[in-house]
KEDREN-578809 format. One record per residue (C-alpha): residue in three letters; x, z negated, y. Coordinates in steps of 0.25 Angstrom, whole numbers, plus 5000, padded with zeros to 4 digits. Example, Ala and Ser with C-alpha at 12.3 -4.5 7.8 and 13.67 -1.06 7.14 Angstrom:
ALA504949694982;SER505549714996;
END
This chain:
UNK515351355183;UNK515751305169;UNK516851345160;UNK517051335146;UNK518351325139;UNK518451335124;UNK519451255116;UNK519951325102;UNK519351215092;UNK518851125102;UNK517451125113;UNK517251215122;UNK517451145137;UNK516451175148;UNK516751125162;UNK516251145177;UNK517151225187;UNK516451115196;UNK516850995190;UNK518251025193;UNK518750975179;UNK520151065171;UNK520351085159;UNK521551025152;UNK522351085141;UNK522951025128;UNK523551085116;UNK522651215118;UNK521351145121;UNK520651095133;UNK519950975138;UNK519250935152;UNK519950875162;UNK518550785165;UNK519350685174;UNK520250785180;UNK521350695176;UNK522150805170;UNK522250735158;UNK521850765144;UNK521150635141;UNK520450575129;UNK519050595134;UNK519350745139;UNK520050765125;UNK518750825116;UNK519650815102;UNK519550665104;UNK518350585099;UNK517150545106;UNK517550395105;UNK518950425109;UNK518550505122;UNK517450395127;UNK518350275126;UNK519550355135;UNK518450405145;UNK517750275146;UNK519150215148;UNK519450295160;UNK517950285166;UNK517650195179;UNK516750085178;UNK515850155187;UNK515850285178;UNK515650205164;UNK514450145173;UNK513750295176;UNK514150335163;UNK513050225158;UNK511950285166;UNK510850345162;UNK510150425170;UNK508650415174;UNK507850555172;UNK508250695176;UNK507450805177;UNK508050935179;UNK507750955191;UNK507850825195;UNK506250775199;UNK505750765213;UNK504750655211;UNK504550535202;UNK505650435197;UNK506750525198;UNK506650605209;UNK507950685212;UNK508450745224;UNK509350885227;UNK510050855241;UNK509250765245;UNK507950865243;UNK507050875228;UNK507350975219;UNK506251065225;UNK506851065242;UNK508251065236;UNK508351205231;UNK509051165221;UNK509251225205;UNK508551135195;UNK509751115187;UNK510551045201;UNK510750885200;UNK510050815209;UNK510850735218;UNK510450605210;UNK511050675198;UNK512250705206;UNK512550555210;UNK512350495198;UNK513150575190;UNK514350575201;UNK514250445209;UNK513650355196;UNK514450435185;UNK513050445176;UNK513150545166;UNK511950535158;UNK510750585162;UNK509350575157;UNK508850735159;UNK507150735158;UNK506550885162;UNK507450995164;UNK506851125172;UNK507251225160;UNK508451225150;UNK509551315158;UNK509151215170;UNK509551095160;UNK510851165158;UNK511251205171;UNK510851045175;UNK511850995164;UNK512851085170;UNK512851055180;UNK512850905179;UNK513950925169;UNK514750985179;UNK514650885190;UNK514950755181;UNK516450835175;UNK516750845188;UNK516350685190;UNK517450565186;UNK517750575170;UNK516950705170;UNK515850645160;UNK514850725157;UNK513250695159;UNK512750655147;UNK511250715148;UNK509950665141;UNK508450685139;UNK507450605132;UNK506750705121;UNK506250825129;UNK505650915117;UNK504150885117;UNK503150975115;UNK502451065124;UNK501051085118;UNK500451195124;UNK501751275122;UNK501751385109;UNK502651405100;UNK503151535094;UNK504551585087;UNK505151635100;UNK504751505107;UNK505551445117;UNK505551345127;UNK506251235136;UNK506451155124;UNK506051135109;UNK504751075108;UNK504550945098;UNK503450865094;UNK503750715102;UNK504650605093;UNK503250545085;UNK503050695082;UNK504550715076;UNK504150585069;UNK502750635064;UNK503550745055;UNK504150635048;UNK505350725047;UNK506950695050;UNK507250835048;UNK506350865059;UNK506850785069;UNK508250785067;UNK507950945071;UNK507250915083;UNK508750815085;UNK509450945083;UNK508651035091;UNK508350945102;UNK509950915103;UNK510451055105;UNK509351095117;UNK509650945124;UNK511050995122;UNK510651145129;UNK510151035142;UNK511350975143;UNK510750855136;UNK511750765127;UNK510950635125;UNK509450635120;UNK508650495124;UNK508050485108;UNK507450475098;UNK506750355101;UNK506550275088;UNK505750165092;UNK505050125082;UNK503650155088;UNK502950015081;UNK501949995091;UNK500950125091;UNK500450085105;UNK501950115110;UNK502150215122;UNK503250295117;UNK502850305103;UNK502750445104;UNK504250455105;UNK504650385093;UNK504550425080;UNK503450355075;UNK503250185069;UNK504050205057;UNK505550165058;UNK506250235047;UNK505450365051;UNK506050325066;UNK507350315059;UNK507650435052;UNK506850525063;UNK507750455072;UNK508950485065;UNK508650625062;UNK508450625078;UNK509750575082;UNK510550655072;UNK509850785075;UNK510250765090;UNK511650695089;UNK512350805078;UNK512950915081;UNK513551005070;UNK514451125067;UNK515451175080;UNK514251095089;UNK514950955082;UNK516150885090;UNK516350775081;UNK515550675071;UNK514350755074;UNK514150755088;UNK514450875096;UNK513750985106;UNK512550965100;UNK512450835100;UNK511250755108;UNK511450605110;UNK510350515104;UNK509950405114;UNK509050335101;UNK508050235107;UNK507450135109;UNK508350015103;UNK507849925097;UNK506549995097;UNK505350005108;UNK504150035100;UNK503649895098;UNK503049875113;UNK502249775115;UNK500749825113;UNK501449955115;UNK501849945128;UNK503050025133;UNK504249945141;UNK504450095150;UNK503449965157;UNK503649825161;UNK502349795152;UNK502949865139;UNK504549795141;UNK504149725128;UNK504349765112;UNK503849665103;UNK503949615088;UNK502849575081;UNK503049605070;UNK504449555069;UNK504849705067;UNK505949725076;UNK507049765065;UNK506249885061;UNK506349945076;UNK507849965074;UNK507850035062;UNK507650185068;UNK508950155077;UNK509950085066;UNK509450165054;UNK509250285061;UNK509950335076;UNK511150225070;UNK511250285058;UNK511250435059;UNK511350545048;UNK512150625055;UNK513550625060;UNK513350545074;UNK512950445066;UNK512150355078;UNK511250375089;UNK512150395101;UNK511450315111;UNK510250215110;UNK509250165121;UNK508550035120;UNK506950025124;UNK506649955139;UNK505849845129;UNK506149705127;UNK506149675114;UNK505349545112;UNK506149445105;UNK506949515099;UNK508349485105;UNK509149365092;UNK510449325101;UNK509849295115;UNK508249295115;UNK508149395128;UNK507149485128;UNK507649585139;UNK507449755136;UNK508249795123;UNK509349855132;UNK509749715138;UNK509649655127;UNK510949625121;UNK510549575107;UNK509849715105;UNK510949815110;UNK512249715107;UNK511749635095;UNK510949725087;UNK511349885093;UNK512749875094;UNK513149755086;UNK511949735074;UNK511949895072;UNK513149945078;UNK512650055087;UNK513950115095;UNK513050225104;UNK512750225118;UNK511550115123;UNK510750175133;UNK509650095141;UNK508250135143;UNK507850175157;UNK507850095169;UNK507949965162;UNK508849915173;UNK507849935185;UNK507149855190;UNK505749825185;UNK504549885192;UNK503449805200;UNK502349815189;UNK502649815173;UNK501849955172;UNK502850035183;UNK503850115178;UNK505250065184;UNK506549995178;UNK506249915165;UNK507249795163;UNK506449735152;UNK506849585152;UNK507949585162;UNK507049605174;UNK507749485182;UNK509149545181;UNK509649645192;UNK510049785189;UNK511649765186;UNK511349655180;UNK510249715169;UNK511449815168;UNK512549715165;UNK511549665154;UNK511349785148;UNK512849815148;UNK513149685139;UNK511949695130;UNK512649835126;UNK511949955133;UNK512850065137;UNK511950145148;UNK510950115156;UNK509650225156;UNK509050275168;UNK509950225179;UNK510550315190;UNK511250215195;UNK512950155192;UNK512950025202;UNK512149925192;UNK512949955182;UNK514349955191;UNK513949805195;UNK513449785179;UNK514849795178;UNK515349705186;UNK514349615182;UNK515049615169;UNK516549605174;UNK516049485180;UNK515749415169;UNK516749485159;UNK517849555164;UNK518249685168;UNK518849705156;UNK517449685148;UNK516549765156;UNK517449885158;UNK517549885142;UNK516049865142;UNK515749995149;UNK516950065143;UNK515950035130;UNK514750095134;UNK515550215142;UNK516150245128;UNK514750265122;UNK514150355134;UNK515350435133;UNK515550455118;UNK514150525119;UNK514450625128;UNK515750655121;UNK515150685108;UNK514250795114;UNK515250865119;UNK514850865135;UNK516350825139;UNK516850965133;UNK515651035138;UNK514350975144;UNK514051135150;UNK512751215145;UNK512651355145;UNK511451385152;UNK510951525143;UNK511251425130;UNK510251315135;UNK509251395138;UNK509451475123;UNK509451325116;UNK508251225121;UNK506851285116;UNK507451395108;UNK506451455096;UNK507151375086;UNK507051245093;UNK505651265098;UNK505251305084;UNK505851185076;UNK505151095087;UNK503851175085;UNK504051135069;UNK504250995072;UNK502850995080;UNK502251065067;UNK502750945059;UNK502350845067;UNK500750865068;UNK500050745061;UNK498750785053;UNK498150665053;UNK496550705049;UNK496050835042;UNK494650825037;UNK494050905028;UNK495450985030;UNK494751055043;UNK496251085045;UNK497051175045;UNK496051275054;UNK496051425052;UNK496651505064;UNK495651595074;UNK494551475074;UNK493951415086;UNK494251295092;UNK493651205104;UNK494951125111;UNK494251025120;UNK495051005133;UNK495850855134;UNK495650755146;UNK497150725150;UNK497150575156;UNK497850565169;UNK499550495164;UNK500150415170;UNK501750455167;UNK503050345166;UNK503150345179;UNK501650325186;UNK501450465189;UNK499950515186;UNK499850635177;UNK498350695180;UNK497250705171;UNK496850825166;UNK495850925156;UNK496351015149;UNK496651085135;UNK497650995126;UNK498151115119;UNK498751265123;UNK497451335122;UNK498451485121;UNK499051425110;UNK497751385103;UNK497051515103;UNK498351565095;UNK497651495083;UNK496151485088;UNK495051545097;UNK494751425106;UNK493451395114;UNK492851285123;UNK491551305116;UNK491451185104;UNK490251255097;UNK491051375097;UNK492351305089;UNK492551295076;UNK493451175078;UNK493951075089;UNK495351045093;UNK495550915100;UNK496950875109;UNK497050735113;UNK498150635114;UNK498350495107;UNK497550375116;UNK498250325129;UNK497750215135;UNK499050185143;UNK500350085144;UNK499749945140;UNK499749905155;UNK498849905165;UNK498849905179;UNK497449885182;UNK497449755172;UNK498449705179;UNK497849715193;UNK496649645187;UNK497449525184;UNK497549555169;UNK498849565162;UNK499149705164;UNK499349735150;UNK498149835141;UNK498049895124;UNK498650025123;UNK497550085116;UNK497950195104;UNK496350225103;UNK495450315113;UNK494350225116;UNK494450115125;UNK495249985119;UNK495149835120;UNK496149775114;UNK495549665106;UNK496649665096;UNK497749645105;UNK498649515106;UNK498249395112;UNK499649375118;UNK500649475120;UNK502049465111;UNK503049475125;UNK502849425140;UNK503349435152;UNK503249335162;UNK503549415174;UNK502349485172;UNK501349415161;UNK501549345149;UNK500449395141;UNK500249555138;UNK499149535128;UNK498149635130;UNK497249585123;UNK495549615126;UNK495949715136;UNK495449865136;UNK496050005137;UNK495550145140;UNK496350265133;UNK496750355144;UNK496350485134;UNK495050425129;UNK494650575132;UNK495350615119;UNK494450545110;UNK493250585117;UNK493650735117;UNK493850735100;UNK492450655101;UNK491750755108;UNK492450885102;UNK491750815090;UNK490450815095;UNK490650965102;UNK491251015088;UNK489950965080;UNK490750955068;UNK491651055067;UNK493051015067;UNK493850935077;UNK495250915077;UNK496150815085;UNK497450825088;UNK497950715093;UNK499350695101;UNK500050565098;UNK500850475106;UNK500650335099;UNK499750325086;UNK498250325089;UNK497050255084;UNK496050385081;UNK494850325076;UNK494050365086;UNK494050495083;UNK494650525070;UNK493250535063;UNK492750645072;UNK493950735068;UNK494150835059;UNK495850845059;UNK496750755068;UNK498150795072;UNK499250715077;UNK500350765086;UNK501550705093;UNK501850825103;UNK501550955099;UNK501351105104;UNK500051155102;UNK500351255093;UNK501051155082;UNK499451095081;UNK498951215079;UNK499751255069;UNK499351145060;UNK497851145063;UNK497951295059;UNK498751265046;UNK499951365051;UNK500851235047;UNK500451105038;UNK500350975046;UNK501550895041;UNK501650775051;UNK501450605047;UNK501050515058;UNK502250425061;UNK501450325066;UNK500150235061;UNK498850275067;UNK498150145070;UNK496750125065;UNK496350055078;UNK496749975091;UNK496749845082;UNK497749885073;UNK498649925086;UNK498349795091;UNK498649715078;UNK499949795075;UNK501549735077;UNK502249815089;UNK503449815080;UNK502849855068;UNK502649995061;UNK501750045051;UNK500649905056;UNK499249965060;UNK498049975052;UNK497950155051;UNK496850235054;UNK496050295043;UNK495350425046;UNK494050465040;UNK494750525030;UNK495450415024;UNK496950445030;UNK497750345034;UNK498450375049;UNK499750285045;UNK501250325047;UNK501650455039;UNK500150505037;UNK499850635039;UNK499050745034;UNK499350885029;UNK498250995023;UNK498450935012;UNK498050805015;UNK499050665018;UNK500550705018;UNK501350635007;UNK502750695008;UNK504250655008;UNK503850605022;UNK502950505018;UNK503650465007;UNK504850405016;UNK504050355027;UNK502750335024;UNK502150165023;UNK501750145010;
END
């Protein structure tokens, strides 16, 4: 059961009957007794600052608490998963035989929050909002009831995607808002926009208990081939840089009674801005999730550039937190890069990046956070997906954790588990004292704390259930998200103005061959044939039919070209190198073009990377057959493409048999149909180039933004950074004024 107890000019305390704390009294106010110690001490005392309250906690902390304290916890689904990495169990038995509520803890959850003293927990998919809450409740319960009573600092990566085959009407509701992805919020080339989705987003991550958000990722995404292009905001790094910053300040702020003290408050999100000092220079776009990506490169001599997102931007807010709370470097190794001592190990251990340049060069005082898994251990094979320890293989765990510790990190992403960092610890009383390494985790302990302080969770970390399930996916939200989507849609072609199409026409949808996935983890996602788009929610602005001759127009689905990760198993097996193109065209690629020799090597494997003669097949080729054939079945009358986007995409194989070509980054249905009908004005730029061809890819810096030869369609348009059209014709607007190339 949980109580409130309200204080005259002060915060409302909410504690568990379960967790045994009191409730003290001082000059007519009332604090929580979190150590039951009877004592109104500094950290219970909430007119006392952030900074005050974190040193006097961390002071009185165990080692072995300070050490949990620095987890992070690897992912948890609500209810915990019965299969897959991170299988949890209820008594012994999965969720299913246990007969458990969904919002339970697992008994993984149970020990490491008691017996390892973690308290922050990476939250992926909940069953429903109210479940959310009643699971933060009741993790919020057992943990004041625990030590120093510490609350669980909770945290999702972004969760507020769209679901495409969902409609959207004034009175819709759903689990959450529903936002075009980051290259979409990027492709309205608006800060205004985002900083409301900040704002939004924070208050329904607050509603499931979440206080930490694993974003925005700023990477400047300079290699187009790159694997998580999609969730950046595009090549350009001043557009990265004040998207970022509206980001962070619309998640961090709290205003009016919501605000405890320098803006932060009940409201408040913190912003885990990654990746430092910048991932999105892979070599040949390779991603380091994988042994055969661990590796950034630098061409073009453009490493400088790749910071300015992070110290122009998520270091120097507009609002009143003034700075990204916490910062997470990339798994990569950034090649050469390192000044003082010339080691090329993943940005995390390395300490000229996180000592000399972050906290010494540019001064940032926030949390460190790893990525993932970057203490376990390797996997067999560079393609599996186990622990990434980029350029510290050699070491053991404890020791890649001592390392981290002196090159400046604070916490340690994705590990469950306190023993390697206890005997990190002693590693470093051994060669320094007691006196230094207690100090050094007092340090780190201050940061991690002052976080959860300045959300308010050691007053209150309680939800009420009813107000969680009013808050996340209410009208208002879904229909600011549903307006984001609008503004993101990229009208890239529109001959002979063939758009906008008048409502109650007929139109021919072909259905689209899904290719069989394979996800992060190796499992298989099957193939399938189906519809790409909601066809109920079509037939709200057009008669549909299968029937091409009886259409007065086509409408064709596909996604950008796949061809895969870079690597290849099979090549590998038959004695080549392992290593493939990643292809941003259809058709089936040699890459001709590419290096001779690769830039980084890696002698436990092979020394040389280069590519170079060898051929990929796209794993969607089907895409560009169906816009071929609709163009043939449609004998001429029109046919438009909407293409979805996760990287840019060479479209010259099909562009000249279109008559209008859409871009989208994530949208619902209905948002694509509203601006082929002309119900809203397409408004969105592209915030990337659109390579002419696979050379241009090839020949192109990893480092460098704004480098390829554009495609130029048939009607003379130019597909570079901040084009787009509108029925007008090209946009030219305050938009492209501040950040279009000239």
């Amino acid at each position: 059961m949980i109580k409130y107890i309200t204080n005259n000019k002060g915060p409302t305390l909410g504690y568990s009957t379960k967790s045994g704390i009191q409730i003290l009294e001082a000059n007519g106010m009332f604090f929580k007794d979190l150590n039951k110690s009877g004592k109104l001490e500094p950290y219970k005392d909430w007119r006392l600052s952030a900074e005050v309250r974190a040193k006097d906690l961390a002071s009185k902390m165990t080692v072995k608490q300070i050490a949990g304290l620095m987890l992070y916890s690897r992912h948890q689904s609500i209810p915990a998963a019965t299969r897959g990495y991170f299988t949890s169990t209820y008594n012994g038995k999965t969720f299913a035989e246990s007969g458990k509520n969904a919002w339970e803890l697992s008994d993984q959850q149970k020990e490491f929050l008691t017996q390892y003293h973690l308290r922050h927990v990476l939250v992926t998919t909940v069953e429903s909002p109210e479940v959310a809450a009643m699971w933060n409740n009741e993790v919020q319960a057992l943990v004041e009831g625990v030590g120093m009573g510490i609350p669980a600092n909770n945290s999702s990566d972004p969760r507020h995607g769209s679901d495409s085959s969902k409609e959207f009407n004034e009175g819709a509701g759903g689990k959450i808002s529903m936002w075009p992805e980051s290259l979409g919020l990027a492709a309205t080339f608006n800060p205004k926009v985002v900083q409301k989705f900040g704002e939004i987003a924070s208050k329904e991550y607050r509603a499931l208990g979440i206080t930490t958000a694993l974003s925005p990722q700023i990477d400047v995404a300079t290699d187009p081939r790159w694997y998580r292009f999609n969730g950046t905001f595009g090549e350009d790094s001043q557009l990265s840089t004040d998207l970022g910053r509206a980001y962070i300040d619309g998640f961090q702020t709290s205003e009016g009674e919501k605000e405890i003290s320098e803006g932060w408050g009940y409201d408040s999100v913190n912003a885990m801005v990654k990746h430092w000092p910048g991932g999105g220079s892979g070599e040949a776009g390779r991603d380091a999730h994988w042994g055969f990506g661990k590796y950034a490169v630098y061409p073009g001599n453009n490493f400088e550039e790749h910071l300015i997102p992070f110290i122009n931007g998520a270091f120097k807010l507009k609002g009143k937190t003034k700075s990204a709370s916490a910062v997470m470097p990339y798994y990569t190794i950034s090649f050469e890069q390192d000044q003082v001592k010339g080691e090329n190990v993943g940005n995390s251990y390395s300490s000229f990046l996180i000592n000399d340049l972050l906290r010494t060069k540019y001064e940032y005082d926030g949390v460190i956070c790893t990525d993932w898994l970057i203490t376990a251990d390797e996997p067999e094979t560079v393609d599996l997906f186990a622990g990434k320890p980029w350029g510290v293989e050699h070491l053991s765990v404890a020791e890649r954790h001592y390392k981290l510790l002196m090159a400046g990190v604070d916490q340690f992403g994705g590990n469950n588990e306190v023993g390697p960092v206890l005997e990190a610890y002693e590693m470093g009383v051994k060669e320094h004292g007691e006196v230094f390494m207690r100090q050094r985790f007092e340090q780190s302990a201050v940061k991690l704390l002052k976080n959860i302080f300045r959300t308010g969770l050691f007053e209150n970390p309680y939800l009420d259930v009813d107000e969680s399930k009013k808050t996340v996916g209410n009208p208002r939200f879904m229909e600011e998200g549903y307006k984001a989507q609008l503004q993101s849609i990229v009208l890239l072609k529109n001959k002979e103005q063939v758009l906008p199409l008048q409502k109650g026409k007929t139109v021919y949808i072909p259905k689209r061959y899904y290719p069989e996935q394979i996800d992060w983890f190796g499992n298989k996602i099957p193939n399938k044939i189906n519809y790409p788009v909601n066809l109920d929610v079509v037939k709200k602005y057009f008669k549909v039919t299968d029937n091409p001759e009886k259409a007065d127009f086509a409408l064709v689905c596909i996604h950008g070209p796949d061809s895969g990760s870079g690597y290849s198993k099979e090549d590998r097996e038959n004695g080549g190198n392992g290593y493939v193109p990643i292809s941003l065209q259809y058709s089936p690629y040699t890459a001709v073009d590419a290096r001779i020799d690769s830039i980084a090597g890696d002698q436990r494997e092979v020394s040389n990377r280069s590519y170079r003669g060898k051929s990929v097949e796209t794993k969607n080729k089907a895409d560009l057959d169906l816009i071929l054939n609709t163009r043939e079945v449609m004998k001429g009358k029109p046919v438009i493409v909407s293409m979805m986007l996760s990287n840019p995409a060479v479209v010259s194989e099909f562009e000249g048999e279109t008559d209008a070509l859409l871009a989208n980054f994530g949208v619902q249905d209905q948002a694509l149909l509203e601006i082929i009908t002309g119900e809203i004005e397409p408004s969105g730029l592209l915030p990337m180039q659109m390579p002419a061809d696979m050379k241009t890819v090839e020949e192109q810096y990893e480092d460098v933004p704004h480098d390829m030869r554009c495609y130029i369609d048939t009607k003379g348009n130019v597909y570079d950074f901040a084009y787009g059209l509108n029925w007008k014709g090209v946009i030219s607007d305050e938009r492209t004024k501040t950040y279009k190339k000239r």
